[in-house]
C-alpha positions as CSV (number, residue, x, y, z in Angstrom):
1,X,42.8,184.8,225.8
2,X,39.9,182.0,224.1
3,X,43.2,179.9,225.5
4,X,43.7,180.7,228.7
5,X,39.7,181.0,229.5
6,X,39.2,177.2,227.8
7,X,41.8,176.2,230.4
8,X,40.6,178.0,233.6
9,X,37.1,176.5,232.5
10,X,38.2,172.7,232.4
11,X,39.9,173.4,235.7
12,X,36.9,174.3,237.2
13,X,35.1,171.7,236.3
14,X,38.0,169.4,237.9
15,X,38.1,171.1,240.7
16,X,34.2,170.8,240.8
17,X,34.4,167.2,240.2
18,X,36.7,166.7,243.0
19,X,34.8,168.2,245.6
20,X,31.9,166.3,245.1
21,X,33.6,162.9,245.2
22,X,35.1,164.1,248.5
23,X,31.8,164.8,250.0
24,X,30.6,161.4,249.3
25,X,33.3,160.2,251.5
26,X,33.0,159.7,254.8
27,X,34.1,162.3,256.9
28,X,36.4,161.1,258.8
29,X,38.6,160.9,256.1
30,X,38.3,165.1,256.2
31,X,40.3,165.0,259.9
32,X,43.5,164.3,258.3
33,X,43.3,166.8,255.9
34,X,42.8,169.7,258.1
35,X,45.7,168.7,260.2
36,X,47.9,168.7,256.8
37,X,46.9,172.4,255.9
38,X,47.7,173.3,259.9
39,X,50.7,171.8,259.3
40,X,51.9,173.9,256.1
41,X,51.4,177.4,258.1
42,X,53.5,176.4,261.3
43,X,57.1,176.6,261.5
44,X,59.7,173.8,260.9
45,X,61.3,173.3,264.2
46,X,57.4,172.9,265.5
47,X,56.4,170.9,262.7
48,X,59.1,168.0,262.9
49,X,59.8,168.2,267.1
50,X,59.8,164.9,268.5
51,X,56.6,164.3,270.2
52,X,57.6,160.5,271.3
53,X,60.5,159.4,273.2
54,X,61.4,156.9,269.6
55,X,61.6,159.9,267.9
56,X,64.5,161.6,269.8
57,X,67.7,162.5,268.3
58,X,70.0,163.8,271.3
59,X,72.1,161.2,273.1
60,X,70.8,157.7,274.1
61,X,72.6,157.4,277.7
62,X,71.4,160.9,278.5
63,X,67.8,160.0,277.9
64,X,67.6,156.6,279.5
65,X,69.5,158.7,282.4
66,X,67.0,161.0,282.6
67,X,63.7,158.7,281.8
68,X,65.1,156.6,284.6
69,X,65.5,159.6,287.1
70,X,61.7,160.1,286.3
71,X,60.6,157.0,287.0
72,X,62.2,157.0,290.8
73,X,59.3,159.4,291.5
74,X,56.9,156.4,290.5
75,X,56.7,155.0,294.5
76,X,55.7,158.9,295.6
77,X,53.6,160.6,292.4
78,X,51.6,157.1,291.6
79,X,52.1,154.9,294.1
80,X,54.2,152.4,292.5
81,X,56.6,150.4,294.4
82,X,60.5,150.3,292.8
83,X,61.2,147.3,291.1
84,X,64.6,145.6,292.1
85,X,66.5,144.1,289.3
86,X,68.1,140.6,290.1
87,X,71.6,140.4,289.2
88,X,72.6,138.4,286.3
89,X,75.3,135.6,287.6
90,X,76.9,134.9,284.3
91,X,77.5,138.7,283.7
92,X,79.6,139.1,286.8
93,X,81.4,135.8,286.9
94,X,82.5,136.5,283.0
95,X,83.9,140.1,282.8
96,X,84.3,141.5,279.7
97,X,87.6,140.0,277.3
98,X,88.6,144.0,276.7
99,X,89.5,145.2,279.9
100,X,91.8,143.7,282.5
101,X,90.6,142.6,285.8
102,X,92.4,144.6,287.9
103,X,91.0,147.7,286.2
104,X,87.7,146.7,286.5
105,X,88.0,147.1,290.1
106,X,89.9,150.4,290.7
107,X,88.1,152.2,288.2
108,X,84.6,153.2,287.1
109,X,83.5,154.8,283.8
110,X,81.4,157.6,284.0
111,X,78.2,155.2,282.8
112,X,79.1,153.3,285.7
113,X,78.9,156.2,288.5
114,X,75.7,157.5,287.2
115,X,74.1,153.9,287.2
116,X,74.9,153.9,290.8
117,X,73.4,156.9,291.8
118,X,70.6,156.0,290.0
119,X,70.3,152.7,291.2
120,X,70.9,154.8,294.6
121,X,68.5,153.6,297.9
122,X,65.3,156.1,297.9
123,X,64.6,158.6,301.3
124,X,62.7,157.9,304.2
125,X,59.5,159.3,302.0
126,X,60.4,157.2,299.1
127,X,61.8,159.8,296.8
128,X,64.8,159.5,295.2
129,X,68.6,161.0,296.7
130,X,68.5,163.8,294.2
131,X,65.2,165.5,294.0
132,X,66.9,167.9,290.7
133,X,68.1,167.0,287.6
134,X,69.8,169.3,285.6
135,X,70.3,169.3,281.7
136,X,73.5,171.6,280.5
137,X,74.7,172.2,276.9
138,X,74.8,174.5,274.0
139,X,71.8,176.2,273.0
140,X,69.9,174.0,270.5
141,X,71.3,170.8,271.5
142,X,67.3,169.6,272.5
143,X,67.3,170.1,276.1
144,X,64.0,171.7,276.1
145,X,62.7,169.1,273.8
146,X,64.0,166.4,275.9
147,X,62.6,167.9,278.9
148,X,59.0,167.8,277.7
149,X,58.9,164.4,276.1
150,X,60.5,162.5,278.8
151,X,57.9,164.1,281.5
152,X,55.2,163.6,278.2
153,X,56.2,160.0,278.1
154,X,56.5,159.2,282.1
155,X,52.9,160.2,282.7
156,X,53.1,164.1,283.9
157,X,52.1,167.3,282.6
158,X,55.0,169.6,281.8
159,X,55.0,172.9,283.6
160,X,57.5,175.3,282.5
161,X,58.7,178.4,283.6
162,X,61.7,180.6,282.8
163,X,64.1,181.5,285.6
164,X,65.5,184.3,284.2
165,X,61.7,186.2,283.9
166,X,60.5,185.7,287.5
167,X,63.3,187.7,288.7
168,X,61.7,188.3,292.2
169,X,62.4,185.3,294.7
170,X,58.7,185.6,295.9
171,X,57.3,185.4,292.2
172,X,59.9,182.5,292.0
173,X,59.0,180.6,295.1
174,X,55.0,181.0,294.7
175,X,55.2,179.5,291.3
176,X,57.6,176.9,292.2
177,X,55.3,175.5,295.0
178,X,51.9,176.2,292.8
179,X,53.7,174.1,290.4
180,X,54.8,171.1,292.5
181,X,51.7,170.8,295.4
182,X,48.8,171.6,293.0
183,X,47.2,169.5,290.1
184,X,46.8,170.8,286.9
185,X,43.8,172.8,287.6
186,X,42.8,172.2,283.1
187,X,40.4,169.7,284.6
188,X,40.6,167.6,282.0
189,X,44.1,167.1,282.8
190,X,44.2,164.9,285.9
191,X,48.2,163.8,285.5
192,X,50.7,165.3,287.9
193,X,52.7,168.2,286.9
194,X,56.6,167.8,286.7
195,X,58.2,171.4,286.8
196,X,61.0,172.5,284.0
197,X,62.6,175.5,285.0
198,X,64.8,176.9,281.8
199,X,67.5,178.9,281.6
200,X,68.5,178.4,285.9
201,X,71.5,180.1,285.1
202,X,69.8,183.4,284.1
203,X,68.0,183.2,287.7
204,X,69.6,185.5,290.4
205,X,71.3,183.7,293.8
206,X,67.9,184.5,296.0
207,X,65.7,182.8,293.3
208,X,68.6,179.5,293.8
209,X,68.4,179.8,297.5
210,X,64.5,179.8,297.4
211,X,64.8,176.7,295.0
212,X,67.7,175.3,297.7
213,X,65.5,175.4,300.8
214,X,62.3,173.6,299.3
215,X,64.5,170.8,298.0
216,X,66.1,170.5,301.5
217,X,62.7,171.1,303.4
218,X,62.0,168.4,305.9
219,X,58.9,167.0,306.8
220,X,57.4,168.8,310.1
221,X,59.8,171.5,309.7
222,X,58.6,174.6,311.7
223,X,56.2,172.7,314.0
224,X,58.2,173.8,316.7
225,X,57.4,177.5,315.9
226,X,54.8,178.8,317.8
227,X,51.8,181.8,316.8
228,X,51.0,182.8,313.3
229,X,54.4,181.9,312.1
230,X,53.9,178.4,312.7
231,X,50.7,178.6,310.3
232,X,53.1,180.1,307.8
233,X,55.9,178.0,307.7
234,X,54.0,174.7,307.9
235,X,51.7,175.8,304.8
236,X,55.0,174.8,302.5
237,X,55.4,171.0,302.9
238,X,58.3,168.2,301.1
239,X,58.8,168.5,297.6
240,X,57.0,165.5,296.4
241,X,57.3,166.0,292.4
242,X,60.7,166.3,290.2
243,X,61.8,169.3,288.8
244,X,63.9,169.3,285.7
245,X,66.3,172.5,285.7
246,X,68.1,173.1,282.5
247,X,70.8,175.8,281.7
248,X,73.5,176.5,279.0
249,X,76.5,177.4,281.0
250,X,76.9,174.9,283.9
């Protein structure tokens, strides 16, 4: 007992000894600390998630696919114009040694196709041909994860809702458009919000219809309409932010 009392006394006095040196330091030191011991109480999967697009995992194509999706919006959300890439001669006068000429020209690789419709011509309101993009796989494959860091790293605030929850097409529709025509109302937060709408393929065929007609709505539509129901139709105007859909069974 003497023992075990000697012992508990000299770590006291250690313990002691190292608070005070600490509290000589400056304390900005202190930050880092706290963020440690908030980091030993929260789970794994939140405490190693990728929080910058160098630190993702899933597939490289499917990221610079989807980054590059983002960025089409650039010309309508911020007002940037699209920059055209000039063609590099010596890459299309020397085709590659592997493949043979003629197969060059009859057939495309899938890389090929969805570099095309990316590098697609953008709308008569400057957004791009496909106002949806929509991330499928097995649950756990970092859809979720992708989705948030991508919209993170292209300058938006990430909305998300669930499609399976909102089972009412009204409930659906109302937080579709809150989510695409209004700002982040955090005040703080003065970026533009890009919706992600999980599990799609929970979401019943109204909810899919709503989501349908305000991809497809035109400018001007229902001006023709006359009385109270030309109020309420024109109150619903283009889509003019990306939504990011994602679903496990395609």
């Amino acid at each position: 007992r003497r023992r075990v009392l000697e012992a508990s006394q000299q770590l006291t006095e250690v313990i002691n000894s190292e608070t005070s040196t600490e509290s000589l330091e400056p304390r900005g030191e202190a930050e880092p600390a706290d963020e440690e011991e908030s980091e030993l109480h929260c789970l794994w999967v939140d405490k190693f998630t990728p929080r910058r697009y160098m630190e993702l995992l899933s597939d490289d194509y499917t990221n610079r696919c989807l980054l590059k999706w983002l960025k089409l919006w650039d010309t309508v959300v911020f007002g940037k114009e699209k920059v055209v890439k000039k063609a590099k001669p010596s890459s299309e006068a020397r085709p590659p040694f592997s493949q043979p000429k003629e197969q060059q020209s009859k057939w495309k690789t899938k890389m090929q196709l969805t570099e095309e419709v990316l590098e697609a011509e953008l709308d008569q309101h400057k957004r791009p041909k496909y106002k949806v993009a929509l991330l499928c796989g097995p649950p756990g494959l970092g859809k979720t994860t992708l989705a948030h860091v991508i919209t993170k790293h292209a300058g938006y605030n990430a909305v998300e809702m669930n499609a399976s929850d909102d089972r009412s097409p009204e409930v659906f529709k109302t937080r579709i458009e809150a989510a695409t025509q209004m700002k982040s109302v955090l005040g703080t937060n003065e970026k533009p919000n890009c919706l992600i709408i999980d599990e799609i393929d929970g979401a019943p065929a109204a909810s899919i219809n709503v989501l349908l007609n305000i991809i497809h709505r035109k400018d001007g539509e229902g001006e023709a309409a006359a009385g109270p129901g030309r109020r309420r139709r024109r109150e619903g105007g283009l889509l003019l932010r990306p939504i990011i859909c994602i679903c496990n069974d395609q």
